[in-house]
N, C-alpha and C positions, 0 to 999 in steps of 0.2 A: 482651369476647367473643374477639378475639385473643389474649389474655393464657390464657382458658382453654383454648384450641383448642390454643396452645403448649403449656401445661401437659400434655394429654392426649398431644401426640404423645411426650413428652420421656416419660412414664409409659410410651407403649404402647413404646419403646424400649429404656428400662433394663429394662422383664420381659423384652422380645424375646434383651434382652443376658446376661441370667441364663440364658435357654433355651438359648441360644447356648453360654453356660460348664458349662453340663450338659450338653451333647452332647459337647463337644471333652474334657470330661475323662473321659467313657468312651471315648470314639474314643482317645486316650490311652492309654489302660490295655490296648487291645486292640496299639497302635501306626498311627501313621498309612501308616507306609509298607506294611504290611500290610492296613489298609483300604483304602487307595487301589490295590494290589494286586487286591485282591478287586473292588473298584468296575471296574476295567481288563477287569475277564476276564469282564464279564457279558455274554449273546450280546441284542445288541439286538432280534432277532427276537421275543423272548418281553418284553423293555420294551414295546416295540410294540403288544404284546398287550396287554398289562397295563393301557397307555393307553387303550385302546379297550374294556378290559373297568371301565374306570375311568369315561368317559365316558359309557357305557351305564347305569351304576348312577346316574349324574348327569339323564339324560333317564327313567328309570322311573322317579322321585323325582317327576319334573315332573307326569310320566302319573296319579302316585296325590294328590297335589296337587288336580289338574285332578278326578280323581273325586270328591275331598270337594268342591269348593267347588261341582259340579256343585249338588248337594242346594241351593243357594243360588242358584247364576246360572250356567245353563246352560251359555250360549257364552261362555267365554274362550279369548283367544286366544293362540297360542304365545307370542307377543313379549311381552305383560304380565308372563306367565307367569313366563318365563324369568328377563327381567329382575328381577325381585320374588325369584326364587330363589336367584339367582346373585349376589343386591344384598349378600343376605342372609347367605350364605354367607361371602362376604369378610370386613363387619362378625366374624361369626362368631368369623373364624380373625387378627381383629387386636385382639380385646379378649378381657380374662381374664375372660371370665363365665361358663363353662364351659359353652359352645355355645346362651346364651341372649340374647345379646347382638344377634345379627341376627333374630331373631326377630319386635321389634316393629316393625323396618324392614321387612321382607319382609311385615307386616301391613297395614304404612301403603302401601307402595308400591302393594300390590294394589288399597286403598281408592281409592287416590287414580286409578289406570289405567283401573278396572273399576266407580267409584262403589260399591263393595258396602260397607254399614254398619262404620264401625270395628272394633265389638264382632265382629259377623260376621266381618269377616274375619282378627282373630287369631285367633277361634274354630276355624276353620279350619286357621291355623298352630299350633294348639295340638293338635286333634283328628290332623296330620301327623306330631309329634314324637310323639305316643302309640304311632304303629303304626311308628315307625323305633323305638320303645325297645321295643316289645313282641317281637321276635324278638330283641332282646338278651339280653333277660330271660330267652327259652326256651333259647337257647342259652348263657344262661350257667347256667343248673341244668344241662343235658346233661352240661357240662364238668364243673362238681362233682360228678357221677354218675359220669364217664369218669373221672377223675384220682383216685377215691377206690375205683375196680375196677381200672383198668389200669395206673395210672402214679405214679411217686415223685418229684415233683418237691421243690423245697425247702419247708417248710410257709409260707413269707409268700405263696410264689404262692398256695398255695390260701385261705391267708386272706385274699390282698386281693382274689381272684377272689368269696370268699362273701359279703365287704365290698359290693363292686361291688353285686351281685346284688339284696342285702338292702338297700341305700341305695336301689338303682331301681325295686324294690318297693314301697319303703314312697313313693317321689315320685308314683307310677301309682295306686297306691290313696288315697292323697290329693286330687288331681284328683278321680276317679270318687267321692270321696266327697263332695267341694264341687259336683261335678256334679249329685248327686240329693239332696243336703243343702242347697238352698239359702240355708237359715239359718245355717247354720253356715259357707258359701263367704261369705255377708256379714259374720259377723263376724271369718275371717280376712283379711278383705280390710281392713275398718276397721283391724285388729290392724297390719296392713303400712305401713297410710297414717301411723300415728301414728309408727311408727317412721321410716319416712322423712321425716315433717315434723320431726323430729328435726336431719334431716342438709340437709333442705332446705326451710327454716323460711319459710314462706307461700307457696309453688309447688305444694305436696301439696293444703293446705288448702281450696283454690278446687276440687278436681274433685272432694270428695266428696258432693256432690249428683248426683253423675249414677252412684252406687254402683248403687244399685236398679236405675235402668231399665238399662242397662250387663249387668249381672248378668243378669237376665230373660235379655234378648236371648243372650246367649253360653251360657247353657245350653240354652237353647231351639234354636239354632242346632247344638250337640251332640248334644242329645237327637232333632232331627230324622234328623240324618244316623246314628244306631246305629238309628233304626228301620228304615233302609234296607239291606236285610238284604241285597240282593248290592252295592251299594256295599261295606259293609262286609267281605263275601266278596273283592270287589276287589282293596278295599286291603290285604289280609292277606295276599295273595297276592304283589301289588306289594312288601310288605315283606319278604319270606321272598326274590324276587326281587332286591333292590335287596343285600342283606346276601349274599347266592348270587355277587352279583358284586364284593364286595367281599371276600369268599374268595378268588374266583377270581385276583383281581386279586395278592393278595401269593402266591398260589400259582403264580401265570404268573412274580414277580419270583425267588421261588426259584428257581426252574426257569432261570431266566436265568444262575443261577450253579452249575446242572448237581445241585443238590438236591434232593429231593422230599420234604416234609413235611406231615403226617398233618392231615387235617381236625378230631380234636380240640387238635393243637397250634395249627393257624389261628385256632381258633374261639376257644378262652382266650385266647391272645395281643390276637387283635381285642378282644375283651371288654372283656376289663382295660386294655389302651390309650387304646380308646376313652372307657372311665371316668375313665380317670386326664386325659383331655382335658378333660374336663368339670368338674376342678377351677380354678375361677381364683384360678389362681397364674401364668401365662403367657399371652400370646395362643395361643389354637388349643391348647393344650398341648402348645407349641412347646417342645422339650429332654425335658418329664415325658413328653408320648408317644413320643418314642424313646427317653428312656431306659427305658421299660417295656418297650419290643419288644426293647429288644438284650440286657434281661437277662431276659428271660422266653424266646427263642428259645436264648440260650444255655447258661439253666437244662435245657431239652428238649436237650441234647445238641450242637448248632448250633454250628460252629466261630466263634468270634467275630468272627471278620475278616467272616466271611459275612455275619452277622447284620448286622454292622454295614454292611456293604454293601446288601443286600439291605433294610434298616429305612431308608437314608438315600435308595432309589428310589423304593421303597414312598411314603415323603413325600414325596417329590416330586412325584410322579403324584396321592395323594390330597387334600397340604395345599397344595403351591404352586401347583399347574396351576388347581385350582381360584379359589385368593386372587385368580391373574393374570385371570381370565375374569368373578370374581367385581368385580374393580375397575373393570376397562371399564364391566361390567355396571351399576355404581354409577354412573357417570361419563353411561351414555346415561340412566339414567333420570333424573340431577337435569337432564339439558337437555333431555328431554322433559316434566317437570312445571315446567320453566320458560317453557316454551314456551303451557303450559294458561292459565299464569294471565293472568287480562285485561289489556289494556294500559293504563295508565294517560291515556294520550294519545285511548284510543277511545271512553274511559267518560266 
């Protein structure tokens, strides 16, 4: 167990360290003492901002959370909450799973805080990431629609933006279709298991009797909360909300550096970034999502010191602030569910 615990950190390291050599060599190529320039001359007033429009997109995240799992158990409480969100988040942004990685944690956690059924309550962190990627989606056709009326940028942006678009399309229509397909969610799911007792030969094999009832429950658990038709108004709303401030937020960082750039350039840039996070090849899409932002900002015209300035805040508000808040987070909840389990000495 030590031996693999070592092995994953030395893993989640050498990506971290690749991400690292993809950032310094565009930093590089723009020059360091000209990004560090630009980095100097940003007005903290509007970092400031940024922080707090960044933090805010962090507690509406929680808010539309809390409305799903409502549909299931009513009263939870901030502090589960949180922790399970922020547990999850970290996981997130320290493995290359492209943002699927905290997910089953932030599952288990809540199971474990709030007693709500396994199934149920990834169900729930599954039903969350649906409506964080469905305003992606919208906004990322807007942008193919903007950029193919108003703007000439180079054609890989627009191809990896239509890439983005049509990959998270087609991942949201697969969901909903294992959702109301449940013959068919069973036999992808058998499909997964074989392939993973592949890579981890008798550890798979023992849970596939609990495919069926498992299954049942997590669509059921689904299909309860889309019939709940202002939950789901909610959440739509929350999402359009949480993505509004995460605009806002790299458009406060501009602004930090006396810029003002256009809500179609925010909104492709986020897009495509955020996509390109989602590929594991780095933790968090450490290096791949700034290198996306500082050449896609600089594609739109963007003096590159700035971008790079401005792209290296931007993450730090959105990927480290988070990681750091994200760790503790991890840290109170494994000594609060150590805390649950019985004492050996009482039993």
């Amino acid at each position: 167990m030590y031996v693999t615990s070592k092995n994953r950190l030395a893993k989640t390291a050498l990506t971290f360290s690749v991400g690292l050599i993809i950032l310094l060599i565009l930093i590089e190529k723009v020059g360091f003492s000209e990004a560090w320039d630009a980095l100097q001359s940003a007005d903290s007033f509007y970092v400031v901002l940024a922080t707090l429009a960044s933090l805010f997109s962090i507690y509406i995240s929680g808010i539309r959370w809390r409305n799903i799992i409502s549909c299931i158990e009513p009263h939870v409480s901030s502090r589960p909450l949180f922790l399970s969100l922020l547990s999850g988040a970290f996981v997130n942004n320290v493995t290359p799973m492209g943002k699927g990685g905290g997910e089953p944690l932030r599952a288990y956690l809540l199971a474990k805080f709030t007693g709500i059924d396994n199934s149920s309550s990834f169900a729930t962190v599954l039903s969350d990431r649906i409506f964080d990627t469905m305003p992606h989606i919208i906004l990322g056709y807007f942008s193919v629609l903007n950029i193919l009326l108003f703007w000439h940028p180079p054609g890989i942006v627009l191809l990896t933006l239509v890439l983005a678009v049509a990959v998270l399309t087609v991942i949201v229509g697969i969901v909903f279709y294992v959702v109301y397909n449940i013959d068919q969610g069973r036999k992808i799911l058998n499909f997964s298991m074989k392939v993973a007792e592949k890579f981890f030969p008798g550890k798979v094999k023992k849970y596939e009797h609990l495919i069926d009832d498992k299954l049942m429950l997590f669509n059921d658990t689904i299909k309860d909360f889309i019939k709940e038709r202002r939950k789901l108004v909610t959440s739509s709303l929350l999402s359009i909300a949480i993505w509004g401030f995460w605009i806002l937020r790299t458009y406060l960082v501009f602004l930090a550096f006396g810029v003002t750039v256009s809500f179609t350039v925010l909104t492709v840039v986020l897009v495509v970034s955020t996509f390109m996070g989602m590929i594991p090849f780095s933790p968090g899409g450490f290096g791949t999502t700034e290198g996306a932002m500082i050449i896609l900002f600089s594609a739109f015209g963007i003096d590159a010191s700035i971008a790079v300035g401005a792209t290296v805040i931007d993450r730090f508000i959105s990927f480290w602030m988070p990681s750091v808040l994200g760790a503790f987070s991890l840290g109170i909840s494994h000594r609060t569910i150590n805390r649950m389990k019985p004492n050996p000495a009482t039993t």
